[in-house]
N, C-alpha and C positions, 0 to 999 in steps of 0.2 A: 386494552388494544381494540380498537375498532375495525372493519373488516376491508380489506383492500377492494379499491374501488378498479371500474375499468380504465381510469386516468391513472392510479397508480403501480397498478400490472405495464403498463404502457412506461412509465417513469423507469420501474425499475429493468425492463429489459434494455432502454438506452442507457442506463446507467451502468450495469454489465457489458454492453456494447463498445461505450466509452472508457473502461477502467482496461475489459481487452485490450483493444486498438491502443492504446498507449504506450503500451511496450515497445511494438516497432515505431511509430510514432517517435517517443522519445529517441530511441535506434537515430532517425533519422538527424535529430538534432546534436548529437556528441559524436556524431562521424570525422565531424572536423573540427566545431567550435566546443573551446574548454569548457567541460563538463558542468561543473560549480558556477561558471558565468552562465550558461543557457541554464541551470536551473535558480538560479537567481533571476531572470529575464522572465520565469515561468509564474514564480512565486510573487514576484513584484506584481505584475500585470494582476492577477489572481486575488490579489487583498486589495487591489484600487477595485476590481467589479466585486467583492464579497462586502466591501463599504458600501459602495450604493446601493446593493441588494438590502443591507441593512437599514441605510436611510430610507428606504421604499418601505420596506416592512415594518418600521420603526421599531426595530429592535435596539437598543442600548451596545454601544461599546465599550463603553468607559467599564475599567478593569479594578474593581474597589481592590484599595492594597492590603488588606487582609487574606487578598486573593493571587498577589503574586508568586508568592512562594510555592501555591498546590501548582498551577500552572506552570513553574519550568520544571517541576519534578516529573507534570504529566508528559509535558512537551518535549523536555530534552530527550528521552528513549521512543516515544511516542510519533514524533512529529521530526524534530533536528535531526535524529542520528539515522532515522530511517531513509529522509529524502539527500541526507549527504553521501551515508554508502550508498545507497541503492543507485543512485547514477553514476559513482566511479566505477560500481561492479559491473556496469551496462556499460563503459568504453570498454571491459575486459570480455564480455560473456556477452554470447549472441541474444537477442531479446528474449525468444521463446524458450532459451534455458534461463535468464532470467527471471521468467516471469513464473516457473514451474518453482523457482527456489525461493522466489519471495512469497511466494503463496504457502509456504511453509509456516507462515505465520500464528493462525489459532493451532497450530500445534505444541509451536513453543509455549506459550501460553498456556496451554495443559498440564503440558510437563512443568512450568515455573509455577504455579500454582501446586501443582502436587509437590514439588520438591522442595520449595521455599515458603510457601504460605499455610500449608497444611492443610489442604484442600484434599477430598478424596476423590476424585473422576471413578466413574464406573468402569468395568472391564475393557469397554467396548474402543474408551479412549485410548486407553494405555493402545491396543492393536491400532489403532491410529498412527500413536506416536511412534511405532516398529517399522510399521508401511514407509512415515516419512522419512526415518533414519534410513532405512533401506535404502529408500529414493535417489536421497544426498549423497549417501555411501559411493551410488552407484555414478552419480553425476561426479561426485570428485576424483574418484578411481579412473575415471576415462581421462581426467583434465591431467591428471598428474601421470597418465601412463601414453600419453600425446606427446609430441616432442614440440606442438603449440600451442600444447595446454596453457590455462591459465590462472590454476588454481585458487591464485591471490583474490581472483577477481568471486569464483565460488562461496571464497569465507567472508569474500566480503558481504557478500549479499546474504549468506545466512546470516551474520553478526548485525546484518538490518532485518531481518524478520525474526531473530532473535528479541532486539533491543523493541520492537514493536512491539510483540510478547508480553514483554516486560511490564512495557506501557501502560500495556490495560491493565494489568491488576495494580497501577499506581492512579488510574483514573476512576477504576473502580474505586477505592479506598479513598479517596478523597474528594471532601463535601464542598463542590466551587460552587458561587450562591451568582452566577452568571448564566444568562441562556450559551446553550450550548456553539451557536454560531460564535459570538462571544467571544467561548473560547479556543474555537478553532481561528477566530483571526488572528489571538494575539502569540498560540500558539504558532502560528505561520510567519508571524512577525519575527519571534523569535529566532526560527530557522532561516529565513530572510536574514537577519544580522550574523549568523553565521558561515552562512554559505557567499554572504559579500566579504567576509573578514579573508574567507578561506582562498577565494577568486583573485582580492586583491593583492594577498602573500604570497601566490604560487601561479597567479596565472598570467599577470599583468599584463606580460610581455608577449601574450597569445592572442591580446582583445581583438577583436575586428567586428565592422559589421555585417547581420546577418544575411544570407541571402534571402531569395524567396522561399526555397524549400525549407530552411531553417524557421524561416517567420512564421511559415506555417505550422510547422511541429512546437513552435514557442506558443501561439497564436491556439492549438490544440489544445495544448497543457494548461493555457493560464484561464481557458476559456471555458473550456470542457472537461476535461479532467479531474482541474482543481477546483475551480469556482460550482460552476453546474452540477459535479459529482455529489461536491461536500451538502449544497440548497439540498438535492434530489434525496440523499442519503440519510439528512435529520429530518427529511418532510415524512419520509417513510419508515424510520425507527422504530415507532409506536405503532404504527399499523401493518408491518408485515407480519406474518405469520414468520414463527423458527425455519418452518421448511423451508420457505419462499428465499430468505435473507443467506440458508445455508448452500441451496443451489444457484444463487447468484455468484456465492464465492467461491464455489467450485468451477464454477462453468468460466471463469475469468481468466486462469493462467490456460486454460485450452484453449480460449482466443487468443490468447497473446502468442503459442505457439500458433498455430494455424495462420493468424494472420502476421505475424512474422514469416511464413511461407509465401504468402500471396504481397504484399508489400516489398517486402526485402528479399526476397528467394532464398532466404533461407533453407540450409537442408539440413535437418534435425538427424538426429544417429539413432540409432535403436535403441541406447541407453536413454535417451529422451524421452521419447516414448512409452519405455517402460516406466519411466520415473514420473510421467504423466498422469499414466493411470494409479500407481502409489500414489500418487499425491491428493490425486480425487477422490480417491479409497478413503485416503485419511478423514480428509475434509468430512466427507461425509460421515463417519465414527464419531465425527467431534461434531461438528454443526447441527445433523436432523439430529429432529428430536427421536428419542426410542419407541417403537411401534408400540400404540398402545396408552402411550404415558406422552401428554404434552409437555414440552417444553417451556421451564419457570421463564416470565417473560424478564428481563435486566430495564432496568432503570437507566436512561441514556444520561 
């Protein structure tokens, strides 16, 4: 790993900035247009600029077929199942509880690894993984004890930072002989024939064009979010430091609350908040590295 430069401190604080702000962002775009269509409008847009980036950088697309198969193994929990729930849960669930339950993620991951792969995490995780349970416990207990709770919409979004979870220890374990952009295109690709399959069987009759406000939150996502994120996020893989990559992911769903505040006005409940700071607890049990002891760097 080489040692982050001042352009790359600079990268990854918009890059945190932009994964934040997406939450209401996104919010703003399934207020009224079908969920599965505006995220297909996101993901379209986002593989037409992640190809010219690639023609520019002359990176390779073509997807050797020996290589098919690891790829939707990574992509389908990974990639598909993630961006399909994750926006039905967000017409159900305010962004900044959202964004608190999707960030649940490296902890599923903890736990599916200790429980399935036979992986040993140190102490510190497991109190991670009680923090985040706590967390959800507490966010669902409120959704289900509401008379507008919404709790369908809660499991949904955990069963996407679950299937996330999943993901990486299916992309750890598997040797794809592609650069990594690669295979986030064709991964995206695939979710792209998904979410058009799922829009045209359930939404048809909802299609319209978007407004300006929607163009924008479309225009956001395919632009920023997805394209810019994903460049920003493999340019920096090898050169963050554990710490640096694990406070980025912590600090993400606190933007997503807070700026679900100032965007949407949203008003968060004290379960939120507590579930907040769970959630950060977590992250950090799981992400920094242990004082003392640097963190084994992974192999992207």
């Amino acid at each position: 790993m080489t040692s982050m430069t001042r352009r790359d401190a600079v990268l990854l604080l918009l890059m945190t900035l932009a994964w934040g702000f997406a939450w209401p962002v996104m919010k703003f775009g399934v207020r009224e247009l079908p969920p599965l269509f505006f995220r297909s409008l996101c993901i379209a847009g986002a593989l037409v600029i992640l190809a010219a980036y690639a023609r520019v950088a002359s990176i390779p697309l073509a997807l050797p077929r020996s290589d098919w198969l690891d790829i939707v193994r990574v992509a389908v929990p990974n990639v598909v199942i993630w961006h399909c729930a994750m926006i039905l849960a967000l017409t159900m669930l305010p962004a900044g509880r959202s964004a608190i339950l999707g960030y649940t993620m490296p902890l599923w991951a903890a736990l599916i690894g200790a429980l399935w792969f036979g992986e040993h995490p140190p102490a510190r995780h497991w109190l991670g993984v009680g923090a985040a349970l706590a967390a959800t416990s507490l966010l669902l207990s409120s959704e289900l004890s509401s008379l507008a709770g919404r709790p369908a919409g809660t499991l949904l979004i955990l069963f996407a930072a679950f299937s996330w979870g999943y993901g990486t220890h299916q992309a750890r374990r598997r040797a794809i002989h592609v650069p990594a952009l690669t295979a986030i295109f064709w991964s995206l690709s695939l979710a792209l024939v998904v979410l058009l399959a799922g829009t045209i069987l359930f939404e048809r009759d909802r299609w319209r064009s978007p407004d300006a406000l929607e163009w924008v939150a479309i225009a956001y996502n395919m632009a920023i979010s997805i394209a810019f994120c994903h460049v920003v996020w493999l340019h920096l893989a090898r050169r963050m430091p554990p710490a640096a990559s694990g406070l980025s992911m912590m600090m993400i769903p606190a933007l997503g609350v807070f700026s679900s505040i100032w965007l949407l006005g949203e008003r968060p409940r004290w379960q939120d908040y507590v579930a907040l700071g769970l959630i950060v607890f977590s992250l950090a049990t799981v992400l920094l590295p242990a004082r003392g002891r640097p963190a084994p760097v992974e192999a992207s």
